[in-house]
N, C-alpha and C positions, 0 to 999 in steps of 0.2 A: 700472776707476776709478769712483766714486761718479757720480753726477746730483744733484743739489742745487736745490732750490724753495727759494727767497726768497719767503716767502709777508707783506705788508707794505702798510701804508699809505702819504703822503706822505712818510714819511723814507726811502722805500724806492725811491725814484727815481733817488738816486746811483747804485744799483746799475745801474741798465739803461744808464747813461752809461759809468760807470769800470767797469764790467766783461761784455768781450763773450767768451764761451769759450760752446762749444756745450752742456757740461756744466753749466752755470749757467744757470737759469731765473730770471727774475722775474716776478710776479703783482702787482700793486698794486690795493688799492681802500681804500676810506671803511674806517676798521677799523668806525668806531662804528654801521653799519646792521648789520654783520655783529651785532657784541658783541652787540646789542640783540633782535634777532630773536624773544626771547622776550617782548617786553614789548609787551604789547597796545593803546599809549596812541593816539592818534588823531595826539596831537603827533610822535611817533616813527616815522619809517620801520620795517617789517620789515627789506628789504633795498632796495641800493640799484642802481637796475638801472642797467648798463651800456648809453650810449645810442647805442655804437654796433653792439651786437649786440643788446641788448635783453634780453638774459639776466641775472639777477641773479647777482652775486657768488660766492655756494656753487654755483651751475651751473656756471660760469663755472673754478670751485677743482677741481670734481668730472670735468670735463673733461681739464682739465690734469693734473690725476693721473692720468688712464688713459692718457693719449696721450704723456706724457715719464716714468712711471712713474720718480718719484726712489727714493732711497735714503736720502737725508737732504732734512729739512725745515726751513728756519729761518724763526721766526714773527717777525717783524721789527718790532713795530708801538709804537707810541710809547706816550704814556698808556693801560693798560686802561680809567679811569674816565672813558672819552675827555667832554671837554668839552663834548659834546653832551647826556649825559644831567646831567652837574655843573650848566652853567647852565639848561638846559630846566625842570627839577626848582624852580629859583628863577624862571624867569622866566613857566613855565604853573601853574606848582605842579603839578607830574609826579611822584608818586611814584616813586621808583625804589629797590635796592638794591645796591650794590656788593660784596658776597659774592656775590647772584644772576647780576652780569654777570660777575667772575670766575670762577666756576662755570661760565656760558656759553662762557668762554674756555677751559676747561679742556675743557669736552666739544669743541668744538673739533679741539682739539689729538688728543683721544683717538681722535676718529671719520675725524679728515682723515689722520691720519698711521698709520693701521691697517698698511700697508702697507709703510711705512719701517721703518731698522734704529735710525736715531738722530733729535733733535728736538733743536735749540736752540730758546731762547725769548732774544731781546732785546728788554728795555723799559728804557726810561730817561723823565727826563720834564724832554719838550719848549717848556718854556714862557719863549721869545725873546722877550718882548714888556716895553718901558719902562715902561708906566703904563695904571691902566684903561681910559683912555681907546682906545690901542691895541688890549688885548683884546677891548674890548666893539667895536671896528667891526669887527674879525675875525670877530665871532661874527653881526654884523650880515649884511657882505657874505654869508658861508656861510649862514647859514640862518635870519637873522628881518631881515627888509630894512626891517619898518616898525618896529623896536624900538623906537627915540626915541621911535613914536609912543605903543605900548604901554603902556611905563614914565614915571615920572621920573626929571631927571637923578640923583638923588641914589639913588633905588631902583637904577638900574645901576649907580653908583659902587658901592656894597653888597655887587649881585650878583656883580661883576666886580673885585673885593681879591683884588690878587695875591697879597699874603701869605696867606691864608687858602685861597687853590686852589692854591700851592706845596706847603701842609702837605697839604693833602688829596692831590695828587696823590702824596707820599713816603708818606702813608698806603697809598695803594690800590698802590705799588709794593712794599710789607712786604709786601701780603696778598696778592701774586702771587704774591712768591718762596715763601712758607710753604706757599704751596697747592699748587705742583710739588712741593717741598719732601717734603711729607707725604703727597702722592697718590701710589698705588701704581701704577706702569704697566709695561706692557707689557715697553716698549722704552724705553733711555735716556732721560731728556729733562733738558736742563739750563737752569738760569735762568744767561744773563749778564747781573752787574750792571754795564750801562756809565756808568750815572751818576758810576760813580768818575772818568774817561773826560772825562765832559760838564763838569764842575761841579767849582769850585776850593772845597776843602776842606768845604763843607756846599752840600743842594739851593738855598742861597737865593743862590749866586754861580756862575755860569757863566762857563765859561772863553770870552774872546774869541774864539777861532779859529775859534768856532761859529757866531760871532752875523755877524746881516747885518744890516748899517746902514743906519740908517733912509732914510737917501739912497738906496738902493740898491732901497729896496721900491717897489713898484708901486701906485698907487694903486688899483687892483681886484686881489684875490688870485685871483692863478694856482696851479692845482697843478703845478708844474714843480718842477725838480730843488732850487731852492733855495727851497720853499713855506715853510717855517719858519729851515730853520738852513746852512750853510754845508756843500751835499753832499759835496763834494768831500774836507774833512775829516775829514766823518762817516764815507764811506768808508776812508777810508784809518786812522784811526783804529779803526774796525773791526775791519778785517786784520788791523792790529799789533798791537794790545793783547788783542781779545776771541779765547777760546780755542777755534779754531775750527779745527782740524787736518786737517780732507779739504778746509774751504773753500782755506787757503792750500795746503795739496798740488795743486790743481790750478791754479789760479794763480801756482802758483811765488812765495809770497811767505816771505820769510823769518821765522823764527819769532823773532829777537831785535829 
């Protein structure tokens, strides 16, 4: 029977809950220190180290691979054009490009899964959030604490237009699936699109089942199981919809 790496940032926490089988691995970290690793800015982490082993991430990836040697991999992780380089890039003026981070996520893929016979890749794009306001204190608490101080109000409101990092986030989702798409590999590798999944009829309406309300949030963000969206759905939705046929063979889940 297969071995399977869930390899996955913060939406990847339902998995370690709703699913415990010994042939199923999960690995969770930051996607976006990972993504980044190429980009030399001062503002940006390389990687981001693990504080309670103290090893950074790819160590961390390059371990697990030798020690549970999968057979299939699936890259789990939410936005490519994760949020960190989108606002950083407006809020330091960071250059960055998003061919170059998906590129990044492509060698990735190519160098970690040498090994494996098959690779899923799920991206969808995770953006739960009511109004700038929400987002920019997300991005606050995570990683710029004196923003307010930095900016003006009105300069955040700007950087932080949801409609304008929806489209860019459905952009950088095109330019993943195309780049699998058209990249020659090895071994299988397939893009699923789960934002059919997430989102009623177009990226700028998400379906309820997902979403956790605003009563419900924390007033300091935790990364726990339900950090962005409603884990429990997302897993099981998962299962059932995305096409993932040694995943549910070994959890016995049905395929209709």
């Amino acid at each position: 029977m297969d071995k399977i790496l869930i390899v996955g940032d913060s939406y990847s926490y339902g998995f370690k809950k709703y699913i415990n089988n010994p042939q199923v691995k999960v690995l969770t970290f930051f996607a976006e220190y990972i993504m980044n690793i190429d980009n030399k800015s001062n503002h940006i982490r390389q990687t981001f180290v693990d504080e309670k082993n103290k090893k950074n991430n790819l160590v961390i990836l390059k371990e697990t691979l030798k020690s549970f040697k999968p057979t299939i991999i699936i890259f789990n992780f939410g936005q490519v054009d994760i949020n960190f380089s989108y606002f950083y890039n407006r809020v330091f003026g960071v250059p960055y490009n998003i061919e170059c981070i998906i590129n990044q996520y492509m060698n990735i893929i190519k160098k970690y899964s040498s090994k494996c016979k098959k690779v899923y890749v799920i991206n969808f794009l995770p953006l739960f959030a009511d109004t700038w306001e929400d987002l920019s204190k997300e991005f606050q608490i995570i990683h710029v604490n004196d923003l307010f101080k930095k900016l003006t109000k009105q300069k955040i409101k700007e950087i932080f237009d949801i409609g304008a990092y929806r489209k860019h986030l459905h952009m950088s989702n095109k330019l993943l699936c195309n780049n699998i798409k058209k990249r020659k590999w090895k071994i299988p590798v397939s893009f699923l699109n789960f934002n059919r999944c997430v989102y009623d009829g177009n990226y700028m309406k998400y379906k309820d089942e997902y979403y956790i309300q605003k009563k419900k949030r924390h007033d300091k963000i935790h990364i726990t199981l339900d950090f962005h969206i409603n884990g429990e759905a997302y897993v099981k939705n998962i299962l059932k919809r995305c096409r993932i046929p040694e995943l549910k063979k070994i959890l016995s889940v049905p395929n209709n």
